[in-house]
C-alpha positions as CSV (number, residue, x, y, z in Angstrom):
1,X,101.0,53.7,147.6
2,X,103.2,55.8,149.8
3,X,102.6,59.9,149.3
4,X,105.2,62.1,148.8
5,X,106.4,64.3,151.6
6,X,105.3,67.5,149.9
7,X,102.0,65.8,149.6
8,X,101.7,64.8,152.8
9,X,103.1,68.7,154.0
10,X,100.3,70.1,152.1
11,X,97.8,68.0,153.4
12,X,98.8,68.9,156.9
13,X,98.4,72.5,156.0
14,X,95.4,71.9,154.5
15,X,93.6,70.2,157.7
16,X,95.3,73.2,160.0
17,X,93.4,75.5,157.8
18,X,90.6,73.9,157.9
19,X,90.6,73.2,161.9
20,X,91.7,76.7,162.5
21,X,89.9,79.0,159.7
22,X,86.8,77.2,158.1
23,X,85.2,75.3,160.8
24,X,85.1,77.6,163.2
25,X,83.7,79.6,160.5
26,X,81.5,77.1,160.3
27,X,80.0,77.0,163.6
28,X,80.0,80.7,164.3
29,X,78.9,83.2,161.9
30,X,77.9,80.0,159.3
31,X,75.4,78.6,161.6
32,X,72.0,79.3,162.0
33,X,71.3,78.9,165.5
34,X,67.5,78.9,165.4
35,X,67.6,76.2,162.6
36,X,70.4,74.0,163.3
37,X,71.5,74.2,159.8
38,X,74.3,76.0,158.0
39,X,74.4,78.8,156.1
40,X,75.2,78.7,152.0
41,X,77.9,80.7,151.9
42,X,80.1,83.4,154.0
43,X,81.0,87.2,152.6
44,X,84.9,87.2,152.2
45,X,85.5,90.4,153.7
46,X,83.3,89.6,157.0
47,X,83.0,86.5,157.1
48,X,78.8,87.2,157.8
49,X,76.5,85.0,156.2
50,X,74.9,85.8,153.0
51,X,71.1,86.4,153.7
52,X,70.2,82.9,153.1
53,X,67.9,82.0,150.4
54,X,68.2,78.5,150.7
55,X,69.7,75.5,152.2
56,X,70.6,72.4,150.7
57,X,70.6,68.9,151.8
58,X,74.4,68.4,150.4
59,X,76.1,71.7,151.9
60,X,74.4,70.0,155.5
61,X,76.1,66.5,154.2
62,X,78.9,67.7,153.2
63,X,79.7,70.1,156.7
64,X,78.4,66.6,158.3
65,X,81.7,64.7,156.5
66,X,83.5,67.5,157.1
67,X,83.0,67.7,161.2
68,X,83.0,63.9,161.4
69,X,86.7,63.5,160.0
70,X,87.5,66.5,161.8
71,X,86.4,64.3,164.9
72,X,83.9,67.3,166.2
73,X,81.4,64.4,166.7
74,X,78.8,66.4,168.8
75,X,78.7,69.2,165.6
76,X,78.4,66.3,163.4
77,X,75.4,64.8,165.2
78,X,73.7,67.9,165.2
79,X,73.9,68.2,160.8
80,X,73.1,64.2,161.1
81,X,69.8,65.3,163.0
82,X,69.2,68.5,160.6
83,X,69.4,66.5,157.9
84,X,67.3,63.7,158.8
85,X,64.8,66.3,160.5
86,X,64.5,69.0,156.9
87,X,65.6,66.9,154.0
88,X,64.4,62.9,154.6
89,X,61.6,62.7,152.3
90,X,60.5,59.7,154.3
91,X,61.6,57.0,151.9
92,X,65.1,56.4,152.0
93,X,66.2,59.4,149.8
94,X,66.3,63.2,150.6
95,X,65.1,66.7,149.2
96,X,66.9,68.8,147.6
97,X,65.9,71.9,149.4
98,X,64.2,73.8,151.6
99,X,63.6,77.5,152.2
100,X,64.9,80.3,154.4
101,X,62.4,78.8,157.3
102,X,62.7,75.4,156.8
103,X,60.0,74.5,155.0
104,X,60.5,72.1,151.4
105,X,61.6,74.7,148.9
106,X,62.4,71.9,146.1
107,X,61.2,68.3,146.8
108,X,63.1,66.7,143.8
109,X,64.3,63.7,145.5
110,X,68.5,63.8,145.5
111,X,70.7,60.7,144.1
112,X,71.5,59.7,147.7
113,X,69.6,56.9,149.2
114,X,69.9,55.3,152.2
115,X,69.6,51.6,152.9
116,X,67.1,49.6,154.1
């Protein structure tokens, strides 16, 4: 089903923001370095991360999505690695959580699973 061209003008803004404005967002002040995981979330008028109290296993997926369509492959590996090294539980399925360290804040297993 063919899109419209509004559609497909929108989406082509979209993508421009996101390549200009969000992930480089992303990879500066939304990174933590030391971790190799990113932030939660960004203050609006900065653009600083929020002192984290947190970090999920789906913000890293979905930043990992995110930097793979956006073909930043290397970035990509790096969530891919984060996420295999904080939140694999070991068994084919992941953690919800862990803590401002790294360490398992909530080890409720989450719906993804990987297969075997």
């Amino acid at each position: 089903m063919p899109i419209s061209p509004q559609l497909a003008e929108l989406v082509a803004s979209l993508r421009a923001h996101y390549d200009t404005a969000i992930l480089p967002h992303w990879t500066a002040n939304g990174w933590n370095a030391d971790l190799l995981l990113p932030y939660e979330a960004l203050e609006g008028a900065t653009g600083n991360a929020l002192p984290p109290l947190r970090y999920r296993a789906m913000a890293c997926a979905r930043q990992l999505y995110a930097f793979s369509v956006a073909g930043n492959l290397d970035h990509a590996d790096t969530l891919f690695g984060s996420l295999q090294a904080y939140f694999s539980n070991g068994d084919g399925s992941w953690i919800y959580s862990v803590d401002p360290a790294g360490m398992p804040l909530d080890s409720r297993a989450t719906c993804i699973r990987m297969p075997s």
